[in-house]
C-alpha positions in Angstrom: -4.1 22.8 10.0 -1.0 24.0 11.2 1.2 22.6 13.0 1.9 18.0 13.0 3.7 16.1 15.6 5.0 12.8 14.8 7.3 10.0 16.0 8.3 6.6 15.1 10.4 4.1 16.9 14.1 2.9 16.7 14.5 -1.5 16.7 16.8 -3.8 18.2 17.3 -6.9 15.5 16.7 -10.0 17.3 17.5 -12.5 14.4 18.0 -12.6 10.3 19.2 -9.3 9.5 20.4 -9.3 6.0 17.7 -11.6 4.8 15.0 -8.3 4.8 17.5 -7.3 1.1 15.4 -7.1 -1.6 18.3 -9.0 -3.4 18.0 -11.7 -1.3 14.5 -12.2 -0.4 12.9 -12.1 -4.0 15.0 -15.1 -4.8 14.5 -16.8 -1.6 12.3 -15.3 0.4 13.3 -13.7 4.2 12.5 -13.3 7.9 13.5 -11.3 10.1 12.6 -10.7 14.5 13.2 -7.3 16.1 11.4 -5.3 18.7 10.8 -1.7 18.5 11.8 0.1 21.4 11.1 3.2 23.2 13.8 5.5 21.6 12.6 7.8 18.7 12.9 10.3 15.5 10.7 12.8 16.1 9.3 15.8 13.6 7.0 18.7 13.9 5.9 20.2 10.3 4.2 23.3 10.2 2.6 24.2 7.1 1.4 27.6 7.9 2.1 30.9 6.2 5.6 29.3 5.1 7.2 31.1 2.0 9.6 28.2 1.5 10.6 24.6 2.4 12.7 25.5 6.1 13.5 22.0 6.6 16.1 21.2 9.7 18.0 18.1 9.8 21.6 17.8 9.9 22.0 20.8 7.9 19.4 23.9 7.6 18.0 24.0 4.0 15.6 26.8 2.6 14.5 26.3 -0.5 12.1 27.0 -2.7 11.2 23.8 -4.6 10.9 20.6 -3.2 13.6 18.9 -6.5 16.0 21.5 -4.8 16.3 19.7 -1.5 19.7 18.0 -0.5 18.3 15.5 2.4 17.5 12.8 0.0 14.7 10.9 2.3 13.5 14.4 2.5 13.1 15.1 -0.9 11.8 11.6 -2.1 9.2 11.5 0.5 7.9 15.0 0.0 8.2 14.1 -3.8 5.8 11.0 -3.5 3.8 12.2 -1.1 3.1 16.2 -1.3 1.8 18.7 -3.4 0.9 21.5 -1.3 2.5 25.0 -0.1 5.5 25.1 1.2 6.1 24.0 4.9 8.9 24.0 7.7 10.0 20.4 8.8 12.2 20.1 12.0 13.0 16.6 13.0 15.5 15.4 16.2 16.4 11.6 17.2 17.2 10.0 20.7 20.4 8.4 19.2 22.9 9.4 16.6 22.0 7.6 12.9 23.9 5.3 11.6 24.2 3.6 14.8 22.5 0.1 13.8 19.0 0.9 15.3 17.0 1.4 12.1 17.2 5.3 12.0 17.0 5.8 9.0 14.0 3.6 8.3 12.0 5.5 11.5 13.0 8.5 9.9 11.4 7.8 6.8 8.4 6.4 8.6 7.8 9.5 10.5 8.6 12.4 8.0 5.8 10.5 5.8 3.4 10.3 9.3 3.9 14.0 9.3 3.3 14.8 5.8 0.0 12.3 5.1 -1.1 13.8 8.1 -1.0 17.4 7.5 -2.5 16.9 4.0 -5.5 15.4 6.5 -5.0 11.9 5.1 -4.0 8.5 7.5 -2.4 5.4 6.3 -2.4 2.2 7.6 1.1 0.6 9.4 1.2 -1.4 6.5 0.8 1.2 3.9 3.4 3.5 5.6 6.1 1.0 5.9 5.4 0.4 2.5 5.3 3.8 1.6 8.4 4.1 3.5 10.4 1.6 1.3 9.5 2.9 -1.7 10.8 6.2 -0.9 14.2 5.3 0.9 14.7 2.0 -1.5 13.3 2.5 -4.9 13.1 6.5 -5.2 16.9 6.8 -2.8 18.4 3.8 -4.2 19.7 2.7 -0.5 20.9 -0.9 -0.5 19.2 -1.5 3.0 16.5 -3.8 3.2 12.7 -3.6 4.9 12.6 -4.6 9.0 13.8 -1.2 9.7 10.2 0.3 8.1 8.1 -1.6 9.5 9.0 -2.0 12.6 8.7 1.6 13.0 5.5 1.6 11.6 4.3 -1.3 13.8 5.6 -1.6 16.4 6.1 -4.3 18.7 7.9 -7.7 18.9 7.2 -9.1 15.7 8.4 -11.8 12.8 8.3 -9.9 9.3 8.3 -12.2 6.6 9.5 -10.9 3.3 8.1 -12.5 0.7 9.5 -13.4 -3.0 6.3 -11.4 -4.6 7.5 -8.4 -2.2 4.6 -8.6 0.1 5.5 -8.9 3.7 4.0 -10.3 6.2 3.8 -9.0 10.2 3.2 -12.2 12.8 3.5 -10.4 16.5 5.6 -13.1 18.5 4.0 -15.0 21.0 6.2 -14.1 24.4 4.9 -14.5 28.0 4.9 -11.6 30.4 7.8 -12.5 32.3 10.2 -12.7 28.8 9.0 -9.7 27.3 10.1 -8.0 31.0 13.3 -9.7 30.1 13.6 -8.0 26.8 13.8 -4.9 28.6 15.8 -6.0 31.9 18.0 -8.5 31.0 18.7 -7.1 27.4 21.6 -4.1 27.5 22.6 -1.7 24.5 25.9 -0.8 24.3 27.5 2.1 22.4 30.5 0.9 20.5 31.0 4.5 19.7 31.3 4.4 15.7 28.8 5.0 13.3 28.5 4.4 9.5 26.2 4.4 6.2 24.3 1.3 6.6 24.0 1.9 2.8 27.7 1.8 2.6 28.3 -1.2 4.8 25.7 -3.8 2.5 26.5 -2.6 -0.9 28.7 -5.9 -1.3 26.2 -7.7 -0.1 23.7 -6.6 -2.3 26.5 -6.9 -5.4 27.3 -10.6 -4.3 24.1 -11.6 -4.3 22.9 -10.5 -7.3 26.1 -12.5 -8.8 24.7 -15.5 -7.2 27.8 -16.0 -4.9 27.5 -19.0 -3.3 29.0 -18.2 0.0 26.8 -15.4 0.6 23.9 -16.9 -0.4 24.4 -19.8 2.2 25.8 -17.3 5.0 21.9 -15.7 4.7 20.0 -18.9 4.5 21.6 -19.9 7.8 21.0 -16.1 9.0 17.2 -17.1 8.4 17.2 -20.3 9.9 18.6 -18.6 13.3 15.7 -16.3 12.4 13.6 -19.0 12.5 15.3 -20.4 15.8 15.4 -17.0 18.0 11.6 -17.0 17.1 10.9 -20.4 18.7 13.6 -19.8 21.3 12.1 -16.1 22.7 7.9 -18.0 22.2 9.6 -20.8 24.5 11.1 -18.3 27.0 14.1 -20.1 26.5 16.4 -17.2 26.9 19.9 -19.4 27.9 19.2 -21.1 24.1 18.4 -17.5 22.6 21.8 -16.0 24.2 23.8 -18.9 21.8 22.0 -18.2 18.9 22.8 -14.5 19.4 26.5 -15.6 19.4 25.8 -17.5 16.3 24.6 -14.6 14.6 27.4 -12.5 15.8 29.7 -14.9 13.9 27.4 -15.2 10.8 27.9 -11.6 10.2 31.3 -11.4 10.8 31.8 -14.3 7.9 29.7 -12.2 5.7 31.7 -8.9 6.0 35.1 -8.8 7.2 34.4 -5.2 7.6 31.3 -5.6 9.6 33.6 -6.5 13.0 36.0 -3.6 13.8 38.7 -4.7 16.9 36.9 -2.1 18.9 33.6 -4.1 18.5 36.0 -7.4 19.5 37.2 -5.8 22.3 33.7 -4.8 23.9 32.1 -7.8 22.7 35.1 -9.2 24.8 34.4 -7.4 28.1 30.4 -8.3 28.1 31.0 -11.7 27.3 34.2 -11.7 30.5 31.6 -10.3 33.2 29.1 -12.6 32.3 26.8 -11.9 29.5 25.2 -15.1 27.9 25.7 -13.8 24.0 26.4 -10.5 22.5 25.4 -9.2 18.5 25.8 -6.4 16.5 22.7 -4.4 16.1 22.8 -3.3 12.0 24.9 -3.6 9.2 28.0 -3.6 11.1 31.5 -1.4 11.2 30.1 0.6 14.3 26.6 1.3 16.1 25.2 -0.9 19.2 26.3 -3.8 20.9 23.4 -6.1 22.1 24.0 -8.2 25.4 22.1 -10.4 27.0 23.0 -11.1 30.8 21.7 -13.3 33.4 23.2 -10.3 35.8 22.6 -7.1 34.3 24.7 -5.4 36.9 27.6 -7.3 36.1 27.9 -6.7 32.8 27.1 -3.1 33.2 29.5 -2.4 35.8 32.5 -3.5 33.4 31.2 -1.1 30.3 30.8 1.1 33.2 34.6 0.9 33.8 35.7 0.6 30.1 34.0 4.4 29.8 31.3 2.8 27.5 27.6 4.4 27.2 24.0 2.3 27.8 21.6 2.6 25.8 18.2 2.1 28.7 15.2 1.2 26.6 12.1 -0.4 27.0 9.7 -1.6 24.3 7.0 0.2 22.3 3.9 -1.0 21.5 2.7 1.5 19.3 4.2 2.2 16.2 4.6 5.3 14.7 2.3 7.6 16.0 1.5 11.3 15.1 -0.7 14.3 16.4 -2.5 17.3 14.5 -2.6 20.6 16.4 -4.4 23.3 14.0 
C-alpha cells in the first residue's frame, strides 16, 4: 500500500475536565462528558519509495531515523508503533492547537490510525485511545489527562469514566433528538484568540495533587460531581439547569488556576453572558482557547461577538470517531 488517509475529531468538554489526570483519578477515580464534533486533524502517510522520514507538521523535518525526529507525538508514536521503511507524514487541523478542543489528543489518535493502518493492521476505539495515551502520556510525559483520546477515537456524546486501575469506561449519553439538535444550534464556540501548552497550563495541577493538597483535591471532586450533574441534566433535556452548571464549572476552574481566566476571557465571557447566553465555560485547560456558550437566542449572542470582532467556531457533532482510508 501506498498512500493512508486518516482523521480524528476535535471535543467540546461538557463537564469534569481535570478529573481525566492520571494524578487524580488513580486515587479517586474520574468522569468526564464531552462530544466530539465535526472539526478535525487530518493526515495522509505515504509509505512508498520514501528515502527518509518527510514528515510536515509545524515545521518540515527529514530525517533519517525515526530517534532523530523533533515532533515529539511524532516520534513516540512511530516509536511504539512502526518498524517499517521510511515514509512521508503530512498532517493539517481545522483549528489552531492549543486552543482547548483536544488537539493534541486527535492528533495523536490519528497519526497512530495512519500508521496501524499502513502496516495493514486495525485497532479497536478502545485500543487506539489507549494506544494514544500511552504515547502522548507515558512515552511524551504530557501532564494532560485521557477525554481528549478517546473522544477522538470514539466519537460521540459520551461519559468516560476513568477508573482507579486505569481502565476507562465509555457510556454513550442518553439525549433525545431534539437536545442533541441543541448541542449543535443552541451551543456556540467562541475564539478567545489565545492559545497555550495544555501541558504547561496543568503541571500545578498535576504537582498539587500528587502532594495531596487539600484544596485541589476538593476543587476536582466537586468538578466530578458537576460531571455527574451535566450528565443527568443533558439525559433530562434540561438545558436551563445544564447552562448553571456550566457557570459552575466556569468558576471551579477559575478557583483551581488563577491563570486559567485571563481578563480577555472575562471580558468575552462578559459580552455572551450581557446578550443573553444562559452559561458560558472554558473549553481546556485554560489561559486561552474556546469560549463555550449556551443561548436560548443564538442570534443574540452571536451578533454581540459579532461586534466585539470575535470569531465562531460552527460545528456540529460527529458520530464516528476517528476514521481512516487505504488507497494502494
Amino acid at each position: 500500500m501506498s498512500v493512508v488517509f486518516a482523521r480524528a475529531p476535535l471535543r467540546v468538554s461538557l463537564g469534569g475536565g481535570g478529573t481525566d489526570l492520571p494524578s487524580y483519578y488513580s486515587r479517586h477515580g474520574g468522569l468526564v462528558v464531552s462530544a466530539a464534533i465535526d472539526k478535525y486533524v487530518y493526515m495522509l502517510a505515504n509509505t512508498a519509495f520514501q528515502p527518509s522520514f518527510r514528515l510536515k507538521h509545524f515545521e518540515w523535518e527529514d530525517v533519517a531515523e525515526v530517534d532523530d525526529i523533533a515532533h515529539p507525538l511524532l516520534r513516540e508514536a512511530l516509536r511504539r508503533s512502526w518498524n517499517g521503511a521510511p515514509l512521508e507524514i503530512t498532517s493539517v487541523g481545522d483549528v489552531p492547537p492549543g486552543t482547548g478542543l483536544g488537539s493534541s489528543g486527535a492528533y495523536t489518535v490519528c497519526v497512530l490510525k495512519a500508521i496501524t493502518l499502513a502496516r495493514g493492521d486495525e485497532l479497536t476505539r478502545g485500543e487506539l485511545a489507549e494506544a494514544a495515551c500511552e504515547v502522548e502520556i507515558n512515552r511524551a510525559g504530557r501532564k494532560v489527562g485521557k477525554q481528549d483520546q478517546y473522544a477522538a477515537a470514539h466519537g460521540g456524546v459520551n461519559a468516560y469514566r476513568f477508573n482507579q486501575d486505569g481502565s476507562v469506561d465509555v457510556e454513550p449519553l442518553a439525549i433525545d433528538a431534539g437536545t442533541r439538535s441543541a448541542l449543535c444550534e443552541r451551543f456556540l464556540a467562541f475564539f478567545t484568540g489565545g492559545v497555550r501548552s495544555a501541558s504547561r497550563m496543568l503541571a500545578e495541577q498535576v504537582s498539587r495533587t500528587a502532594a495531596g493538597d487539600v484544596a485541589v483535591e476538593q476543587n476536582l471532586q466537586r468538578t466530578k460531581e458537576l460531571a455527574a450533574e451535566s450528565r443527568q441534566a443533558l439525559e433530562g433535556g434540561d438545558l436551563e439547569h445544564f447552562g448553571g452548571l456550566m457557570n459552575e464549572q466556569f468558576e471551579t476552574k477559575r478557583s483551581r488556576s488563577r491563570a486559567a481566566i485571563t481578563p480577555e476571557i472575562e471580558r468575552l465571557r462578559a459580552i455572551a453572558l450581557d446578550a443573553g447566553a444562559q452559561g458560558v465555560m472554558l473549553m481546556g485547560a485554560g489561559g486561552g482557547g474556546f469560549l463555550l456558550a449556551l443561548a436560548a437566542d443564538p442570534a443574540g449572542v452571536r451578533a454581540a461577538f459579532a461586534d466585539s470582532g470575535t470569531a465562531e467556531l460552527r460545528f456540529a457533532l460527529d458520530e464516528l470517531g476517528a476514521r481512516g482510508e487505504v488507497y494502494a
